[in-house]
Structure formats: structure tokens, C-alpha cells
PASEBA-1860 file (N, C-alpha, C; in nm, 3 decimals):
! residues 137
1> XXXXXXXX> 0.085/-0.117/0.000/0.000/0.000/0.000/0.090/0.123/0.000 ~ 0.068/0.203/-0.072/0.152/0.347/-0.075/0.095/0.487/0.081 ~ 0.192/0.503/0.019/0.199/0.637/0.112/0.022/0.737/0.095 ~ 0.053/0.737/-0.017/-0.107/0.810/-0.082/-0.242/0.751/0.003 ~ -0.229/0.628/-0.035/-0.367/0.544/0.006/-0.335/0.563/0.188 ~ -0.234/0.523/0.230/-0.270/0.587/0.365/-0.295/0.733/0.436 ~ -0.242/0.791/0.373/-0.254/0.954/0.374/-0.428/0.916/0.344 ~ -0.484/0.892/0.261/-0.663/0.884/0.198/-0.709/0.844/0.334
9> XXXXXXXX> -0.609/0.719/0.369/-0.718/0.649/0.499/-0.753/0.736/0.631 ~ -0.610/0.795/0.637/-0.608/0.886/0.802/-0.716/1.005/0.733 ~ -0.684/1.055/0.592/-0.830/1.170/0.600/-0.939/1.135/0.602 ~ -0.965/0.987/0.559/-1.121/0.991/0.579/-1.170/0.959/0.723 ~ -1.088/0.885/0.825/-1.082/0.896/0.973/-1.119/0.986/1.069 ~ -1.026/1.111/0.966/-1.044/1.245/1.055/-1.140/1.320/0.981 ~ -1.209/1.301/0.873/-1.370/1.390/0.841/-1.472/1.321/0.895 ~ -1.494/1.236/0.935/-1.592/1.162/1.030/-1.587/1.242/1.185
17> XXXXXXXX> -1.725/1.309/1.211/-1.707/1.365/1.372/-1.591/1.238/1.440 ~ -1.574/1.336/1.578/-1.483/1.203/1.715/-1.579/1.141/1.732 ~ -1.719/1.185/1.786/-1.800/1.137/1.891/-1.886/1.013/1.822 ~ -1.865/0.966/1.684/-1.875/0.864/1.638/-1.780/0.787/1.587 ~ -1.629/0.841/1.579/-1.563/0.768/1.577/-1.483/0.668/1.661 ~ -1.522/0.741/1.787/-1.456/0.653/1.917/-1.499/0.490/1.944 ~ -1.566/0.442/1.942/-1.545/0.297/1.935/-1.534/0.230/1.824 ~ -1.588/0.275/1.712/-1.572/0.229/1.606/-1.373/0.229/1.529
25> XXXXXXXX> -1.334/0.364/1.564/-1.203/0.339/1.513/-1.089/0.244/1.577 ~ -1.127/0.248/1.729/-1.008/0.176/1.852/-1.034/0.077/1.747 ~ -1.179/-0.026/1.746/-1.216/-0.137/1.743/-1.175/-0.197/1.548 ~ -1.161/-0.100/1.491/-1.128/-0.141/1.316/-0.968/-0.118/1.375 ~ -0.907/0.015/1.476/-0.758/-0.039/1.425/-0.687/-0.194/1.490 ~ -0.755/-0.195/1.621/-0.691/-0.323/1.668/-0.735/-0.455/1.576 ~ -0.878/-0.442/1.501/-0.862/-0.554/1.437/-0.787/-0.554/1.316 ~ -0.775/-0.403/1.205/-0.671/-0.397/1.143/-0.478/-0.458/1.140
33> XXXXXXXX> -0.454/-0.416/1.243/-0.369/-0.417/1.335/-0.338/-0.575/1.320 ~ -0.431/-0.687/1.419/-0.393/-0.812/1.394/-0.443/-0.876/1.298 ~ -0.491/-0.828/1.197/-0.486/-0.880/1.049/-0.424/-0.831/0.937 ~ -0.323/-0.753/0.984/-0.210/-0.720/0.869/-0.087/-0.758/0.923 ~ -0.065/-0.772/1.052/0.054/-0.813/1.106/0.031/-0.981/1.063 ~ -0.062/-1.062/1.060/-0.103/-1.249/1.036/-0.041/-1.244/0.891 ~ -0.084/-1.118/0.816/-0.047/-1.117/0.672/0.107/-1.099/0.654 ~ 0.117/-0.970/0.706/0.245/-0.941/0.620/0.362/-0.879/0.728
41> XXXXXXXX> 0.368/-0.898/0.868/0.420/-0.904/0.976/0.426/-0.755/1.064 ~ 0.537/-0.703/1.094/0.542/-0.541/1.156/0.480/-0.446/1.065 ~ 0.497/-0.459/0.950/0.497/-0.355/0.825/0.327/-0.378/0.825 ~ 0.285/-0.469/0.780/0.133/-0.502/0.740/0.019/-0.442/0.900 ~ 0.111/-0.482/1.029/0.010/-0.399/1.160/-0.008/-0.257/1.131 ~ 0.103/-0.222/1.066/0.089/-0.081/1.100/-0.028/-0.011/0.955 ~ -0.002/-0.066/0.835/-0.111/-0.024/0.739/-0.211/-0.084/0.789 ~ -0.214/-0.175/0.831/-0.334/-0.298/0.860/-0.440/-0.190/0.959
49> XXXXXXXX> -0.368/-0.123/1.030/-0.425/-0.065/1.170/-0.478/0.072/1.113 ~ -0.386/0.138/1.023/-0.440/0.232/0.976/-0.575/0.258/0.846 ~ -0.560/0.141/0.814/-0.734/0.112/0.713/-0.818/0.082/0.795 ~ -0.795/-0.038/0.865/-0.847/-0.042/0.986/-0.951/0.032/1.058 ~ -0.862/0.123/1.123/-0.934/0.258/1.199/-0.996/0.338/1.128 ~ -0.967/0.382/0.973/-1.076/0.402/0.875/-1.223/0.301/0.884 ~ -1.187/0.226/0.849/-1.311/0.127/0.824/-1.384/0.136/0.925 ~ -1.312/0.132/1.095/-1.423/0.109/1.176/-1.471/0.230/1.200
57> XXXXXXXX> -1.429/0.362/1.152/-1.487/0.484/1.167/-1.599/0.496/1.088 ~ -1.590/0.439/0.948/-1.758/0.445/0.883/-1.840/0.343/0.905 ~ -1.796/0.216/0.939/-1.902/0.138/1.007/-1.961/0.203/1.139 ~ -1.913/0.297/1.191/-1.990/0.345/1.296/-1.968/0.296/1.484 ~ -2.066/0.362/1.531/-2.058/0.289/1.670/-2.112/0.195/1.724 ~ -2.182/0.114/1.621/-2.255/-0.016/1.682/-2.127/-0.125/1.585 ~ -2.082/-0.084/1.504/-2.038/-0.225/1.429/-2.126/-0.291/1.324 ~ -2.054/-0.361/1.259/-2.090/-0.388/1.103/-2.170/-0.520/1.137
65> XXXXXXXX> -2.125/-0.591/1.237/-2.165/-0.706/1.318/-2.312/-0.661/1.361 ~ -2.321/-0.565/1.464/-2.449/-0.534/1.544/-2.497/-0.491/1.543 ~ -2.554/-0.429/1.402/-2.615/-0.314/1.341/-2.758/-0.422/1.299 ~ -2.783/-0.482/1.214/-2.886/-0.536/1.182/-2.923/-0.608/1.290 ~ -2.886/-0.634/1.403/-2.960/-0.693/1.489/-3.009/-0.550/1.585 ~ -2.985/-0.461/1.618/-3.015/-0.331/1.638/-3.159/-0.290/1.569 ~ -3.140/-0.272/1.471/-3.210/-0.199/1.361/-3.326/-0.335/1.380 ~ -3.337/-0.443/1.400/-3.466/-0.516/1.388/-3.528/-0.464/1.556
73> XXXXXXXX> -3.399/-0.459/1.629/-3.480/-0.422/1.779/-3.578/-0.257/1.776 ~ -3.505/-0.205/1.671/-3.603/-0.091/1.631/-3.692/-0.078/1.631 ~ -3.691/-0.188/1.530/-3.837/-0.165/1.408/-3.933/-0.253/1.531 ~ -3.909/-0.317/1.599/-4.033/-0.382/1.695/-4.074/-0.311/1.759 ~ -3.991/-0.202/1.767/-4.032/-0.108/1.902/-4.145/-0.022/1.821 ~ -4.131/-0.003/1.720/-4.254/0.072/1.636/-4.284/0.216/1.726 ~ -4.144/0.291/1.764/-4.176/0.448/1.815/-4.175/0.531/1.712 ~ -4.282/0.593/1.741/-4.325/0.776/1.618/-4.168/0.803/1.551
81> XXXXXXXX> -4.191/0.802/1.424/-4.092/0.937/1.367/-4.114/1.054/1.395 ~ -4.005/1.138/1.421/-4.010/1.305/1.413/-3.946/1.345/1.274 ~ -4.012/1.390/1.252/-3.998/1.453/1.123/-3.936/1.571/1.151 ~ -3.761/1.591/1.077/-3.707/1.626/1.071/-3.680/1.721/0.923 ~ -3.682/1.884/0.920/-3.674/1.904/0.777/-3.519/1.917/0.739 ~ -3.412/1.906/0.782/-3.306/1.875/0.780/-3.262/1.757/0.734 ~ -3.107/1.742/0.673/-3.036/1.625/0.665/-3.037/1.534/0.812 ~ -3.072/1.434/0.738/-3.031/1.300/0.866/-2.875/1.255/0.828
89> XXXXXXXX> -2.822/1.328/0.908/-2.667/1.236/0.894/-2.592/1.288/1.033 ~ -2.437/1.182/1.028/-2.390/1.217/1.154/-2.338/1.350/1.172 ~ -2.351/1.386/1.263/-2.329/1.550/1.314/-2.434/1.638/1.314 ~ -2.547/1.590/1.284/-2.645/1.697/1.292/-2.760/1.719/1.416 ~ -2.737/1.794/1.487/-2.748/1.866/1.619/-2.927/1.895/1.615 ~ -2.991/1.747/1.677/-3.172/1.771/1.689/-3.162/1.886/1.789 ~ -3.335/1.914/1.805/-3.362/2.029/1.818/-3.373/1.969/1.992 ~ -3.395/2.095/2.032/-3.394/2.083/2.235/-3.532/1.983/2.283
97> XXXXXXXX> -3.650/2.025/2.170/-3.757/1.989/2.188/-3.855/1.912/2.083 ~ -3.957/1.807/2.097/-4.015/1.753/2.020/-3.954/1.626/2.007 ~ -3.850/1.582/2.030/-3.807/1.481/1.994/-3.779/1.398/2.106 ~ -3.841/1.280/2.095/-3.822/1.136/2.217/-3.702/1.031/2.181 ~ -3.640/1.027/2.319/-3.518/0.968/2.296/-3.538/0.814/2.409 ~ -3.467/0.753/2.334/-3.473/0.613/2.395/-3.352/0.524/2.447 ~ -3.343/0.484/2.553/-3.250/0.383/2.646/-3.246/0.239/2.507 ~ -3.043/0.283/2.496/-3.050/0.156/2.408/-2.988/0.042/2.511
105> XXXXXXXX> -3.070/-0.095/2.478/-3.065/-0.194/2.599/-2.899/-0.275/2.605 ~ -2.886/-0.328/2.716/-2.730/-0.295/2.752/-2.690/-0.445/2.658 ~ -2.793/-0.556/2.589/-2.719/-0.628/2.540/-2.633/-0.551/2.339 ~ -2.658/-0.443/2.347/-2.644/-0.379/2.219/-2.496/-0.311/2.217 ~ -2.488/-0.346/2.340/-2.336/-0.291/2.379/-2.267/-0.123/2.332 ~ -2.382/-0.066/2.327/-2.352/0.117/2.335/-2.394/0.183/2.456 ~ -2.323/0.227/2.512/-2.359/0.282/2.663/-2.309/0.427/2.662 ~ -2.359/0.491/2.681/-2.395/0.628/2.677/-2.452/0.761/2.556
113> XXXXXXXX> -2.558/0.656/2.472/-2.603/0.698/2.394/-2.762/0.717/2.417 ~ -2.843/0.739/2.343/-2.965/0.704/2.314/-3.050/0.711/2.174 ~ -3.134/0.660/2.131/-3.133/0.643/2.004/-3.271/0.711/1.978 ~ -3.355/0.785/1.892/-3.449/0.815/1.824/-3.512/0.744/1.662 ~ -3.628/0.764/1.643/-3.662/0.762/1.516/-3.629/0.893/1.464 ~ -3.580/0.930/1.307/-3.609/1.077/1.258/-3.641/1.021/1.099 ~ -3.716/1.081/1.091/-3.761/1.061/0.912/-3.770/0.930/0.881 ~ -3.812/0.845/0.944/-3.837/0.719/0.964/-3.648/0.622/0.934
121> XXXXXXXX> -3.545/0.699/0.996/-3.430/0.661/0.991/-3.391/0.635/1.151 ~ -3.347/0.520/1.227/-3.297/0.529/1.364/-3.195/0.592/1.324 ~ -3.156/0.615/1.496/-3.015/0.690/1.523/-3.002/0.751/1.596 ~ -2.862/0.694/1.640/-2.760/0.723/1.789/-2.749/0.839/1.816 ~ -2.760/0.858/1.942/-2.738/1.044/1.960/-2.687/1.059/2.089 ~ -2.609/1.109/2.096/-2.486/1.159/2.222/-2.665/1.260/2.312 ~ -2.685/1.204/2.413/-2.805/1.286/2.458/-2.761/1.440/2.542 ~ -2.652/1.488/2.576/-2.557/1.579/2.647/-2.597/1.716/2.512
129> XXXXXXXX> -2.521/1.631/2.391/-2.509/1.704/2.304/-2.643/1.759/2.175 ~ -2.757/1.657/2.198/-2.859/1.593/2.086/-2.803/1.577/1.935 ~ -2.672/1.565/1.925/-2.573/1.530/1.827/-2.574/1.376/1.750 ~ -2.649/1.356/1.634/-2.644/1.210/1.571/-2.460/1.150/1.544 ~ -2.501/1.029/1.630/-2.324/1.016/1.609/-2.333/0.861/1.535 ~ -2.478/0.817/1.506/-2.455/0.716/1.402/-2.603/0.745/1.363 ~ -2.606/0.700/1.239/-2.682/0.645/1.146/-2.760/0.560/1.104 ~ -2.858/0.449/1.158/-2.858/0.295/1.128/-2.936/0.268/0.995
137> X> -2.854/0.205/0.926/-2.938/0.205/0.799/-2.961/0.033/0.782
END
């Protein structure tokens, strides 16, 4: 892998907010990390870790793993959309009021979030901040 393509990886890392990148990146570089070092030894951890921590930054904070089992615990729950006239994406700051936020249950393994319907899209929201820090699609 060149210099370029990692230079690409660390920028797309760092245009993703922090507050959704924090478990998602630790968790892509350490698995990066020991699947480039199995491959291609010292040299391969260290690119390995750095796509890696890309990858797990756009898979998000639930994981690529625990996202569709999430997203079905959603849809059972069948809570109101708020209709939002704004973009639904990460970083965008709901309003103080109108909007119901929900305890995500501790086998989902995100703890200190809470999640909403908006535009009939779930999604994670730092509740401190009302900041979407994932997406669930």
C-alpha cells in the first residue's frame, strides 16, 4: 500500500465527527492491526491498523456485526418518527424539543447513547449534546 492510500485512509478517519468515531475506530484499528501483522508481519500492523481505523470509523458505533440486529430491535419497538426538515446524517445537532429519545438496551453494547426515530431513519445520539453520532441504515 503506498503512502497516498494511507494519507486517503487517516483523512477519511479524521472527516468523520470524534464522537462517532470513538469505538468504532479503537475497534477497526486493533482488528486492522492483527490482520495485517497475520499477513504481512510489523509492516502489514501498521497499514493494517491504519485502514483499519478508517473502516471502523464508517461502520460506525454499533459495528458492522451489530447493526442489523439493532435496527430489527427498532423496528419492533414501532416508536413515532419526528420529522425532521433537515439532513439526517452524523453531526447533525436535533432540536432541544419535540423529539423522544430512547434507552438503548445494555445487550447492544452502546452505553452512553440514546437512540431516536427521525424521518423514519434510527439513530444514535450523544443525549448531552442531541448530536447524531450514528446512522442505522
Amino acid at each position: 500500500m503506498t503512502i497516498k492510500a494511507l494519507a486517503a485512509a487517516a483523512l477519511l478517519a479524521l472527516a468523520i465527527p470524534a464522537a462517532a468515531q470513538a469505538q468504532g475506530l479503537v475497534r477497526g484499528a486493533q482488528e486492522g492491526a492483527a490482520d495485517g501483522s497475520a499477513a504481512a508481519g510489523p509492516l502489514g500492523a501498521i497499514v493494517g491498523g491504519a485502514v483499519g481505523a478508517a473502516t471502523g470509523a464508517v461502520n460506525g458505533i454499533l459495528g458492522i456485526d451489530t447493526r442489523p440486529r439493532f435496527r430489527s430491535y427498532v423496528v419492533r419497538e414501532r416508536h413515532p418518527s419526528y420529522a425532521y426538515d433537515g439532513d439526517v446524517r452524523i453531526g447533525t445537532v436535533l432540536p432541544s424539543s419535540g423529539v423522544t429519545y430512547y434507552e438503548v438496551p445494555a445487550e447492544h453494547g452502546v452505553s452512553g447513547h440514546r437512540y431516536t426515530i427521525v424521518n423514519e431513519r434510527p439513530v444514535l445520539v450523544d443525549p448531552q449534546t442531541r448530536r447524531i453520532v450514528d446512522v442505522i441504515e
